[in-house]
C-alpha positions in Angstrom: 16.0 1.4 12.0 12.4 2.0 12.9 11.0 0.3 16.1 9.2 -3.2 16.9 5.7 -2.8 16.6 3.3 -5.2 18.5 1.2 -8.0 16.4 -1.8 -6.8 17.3 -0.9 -3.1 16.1 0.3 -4.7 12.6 -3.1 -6.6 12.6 -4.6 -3.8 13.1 -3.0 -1.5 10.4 -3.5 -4.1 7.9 -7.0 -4.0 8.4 -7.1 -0.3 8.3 -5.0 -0.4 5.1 -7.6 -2.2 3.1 -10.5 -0.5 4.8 -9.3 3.1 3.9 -8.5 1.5 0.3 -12.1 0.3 0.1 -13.6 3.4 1.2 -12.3 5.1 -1.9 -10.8 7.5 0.3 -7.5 8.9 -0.5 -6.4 11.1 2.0 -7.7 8.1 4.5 -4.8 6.2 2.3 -2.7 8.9 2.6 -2.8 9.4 6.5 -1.3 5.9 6.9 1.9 6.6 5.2 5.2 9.6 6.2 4.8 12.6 3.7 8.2 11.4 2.1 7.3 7.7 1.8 8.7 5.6 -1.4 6.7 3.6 -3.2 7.4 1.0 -6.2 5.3 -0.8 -8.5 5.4 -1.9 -11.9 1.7 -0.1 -12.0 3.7 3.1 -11.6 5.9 2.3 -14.8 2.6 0.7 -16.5 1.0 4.6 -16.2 4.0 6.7 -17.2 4.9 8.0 -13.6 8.6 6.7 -13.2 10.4 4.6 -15.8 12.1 2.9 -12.7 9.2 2.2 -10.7 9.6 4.1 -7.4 7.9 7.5 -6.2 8.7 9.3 -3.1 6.4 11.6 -1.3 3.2 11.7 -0.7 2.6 14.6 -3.5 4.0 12.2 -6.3 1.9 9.1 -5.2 -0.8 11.2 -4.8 -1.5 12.0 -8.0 -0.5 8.5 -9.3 -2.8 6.8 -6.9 -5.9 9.2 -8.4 -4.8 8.8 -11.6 -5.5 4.8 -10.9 -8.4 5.2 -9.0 -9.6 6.6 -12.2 -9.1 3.0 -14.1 -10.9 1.3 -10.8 -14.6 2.2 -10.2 -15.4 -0.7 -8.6 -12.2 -1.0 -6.6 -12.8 -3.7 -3.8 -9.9 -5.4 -1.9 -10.7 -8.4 0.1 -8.0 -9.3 3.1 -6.4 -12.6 2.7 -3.9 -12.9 5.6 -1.0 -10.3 7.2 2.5 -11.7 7.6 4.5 -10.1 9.9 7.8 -9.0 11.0 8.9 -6.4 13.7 8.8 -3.4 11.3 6.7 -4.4 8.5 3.7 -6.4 7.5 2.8 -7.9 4.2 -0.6 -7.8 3.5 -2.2 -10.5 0.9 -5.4 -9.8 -0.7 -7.5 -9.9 -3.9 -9.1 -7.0 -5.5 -12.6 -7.0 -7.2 -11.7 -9.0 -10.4 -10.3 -11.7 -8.1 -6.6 -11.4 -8.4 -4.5 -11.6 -5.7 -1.6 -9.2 -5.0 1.0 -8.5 -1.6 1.8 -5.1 -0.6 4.9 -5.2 1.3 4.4 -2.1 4.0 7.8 -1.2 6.1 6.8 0.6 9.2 8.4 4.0 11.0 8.7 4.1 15.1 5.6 6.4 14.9 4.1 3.1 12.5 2.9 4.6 9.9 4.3 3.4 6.4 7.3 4.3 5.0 7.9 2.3 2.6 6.1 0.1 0.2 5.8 -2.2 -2.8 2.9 -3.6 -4.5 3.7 -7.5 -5.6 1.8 -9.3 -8.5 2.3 -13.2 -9.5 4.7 -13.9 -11.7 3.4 -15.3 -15.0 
């Protein structure tokens, strides 16, 4: 089980998160996450990179995350509010089009991400 992690860190990383995302930046993305990180999304199904959902490593997302970059030129995400546990933070946000989403980011000892999950509303 990874460690607790101190509010102000998880503040911190949140605000990092979407900076690095705004920046366009994907390696600045990348350095927040382990190498063998797992990450699901229905985007990932939506682009034809895993039927189920989930990638792991940073190789796999990688190229899925360009790929989508390529459908985003104007790619903007605007912080909303970070909830908080002792290992994770969910960060809610809108992106440039004005939709909001969650990204549910599970934290190692070290804190960098481990695990996440991109949430969209139900509709």
């Amino acid at each position: 089980m990874a460690g607790h992690h101190a509010p102000a860190d998880l503040l911190a990383l949140a605000t990092e998160w979407i900076a690095a995302w705004n920046s366009r930046d994907l390696e600045r993305v990348l350095g927040l996450y382990t190498d063998g990180f797992e990450m699901t999304s229905d985007k990932i199904v939506a682009l034809d990179f895993d039927a189920n959902g989930t990638l792991r490593g940073k190789d796999k997302v990688r190229a899925y995350w360009s790929k989508a970059l390529t459908f985003r030129p104007k790619l903007h995400f605007t912080l909303i509010e970070t909830f908080a546990s002792p290992d994770s933070i969910a960060v809610l946000y809108h992106d440039e089009a004005g939709k909001q989403i969650c990204e549910y980011l599970r934290l190692d000892d070290a804190g960098k991400i481990r695990q996440a999950s991109g949430n969209y509303p139900v509709r």
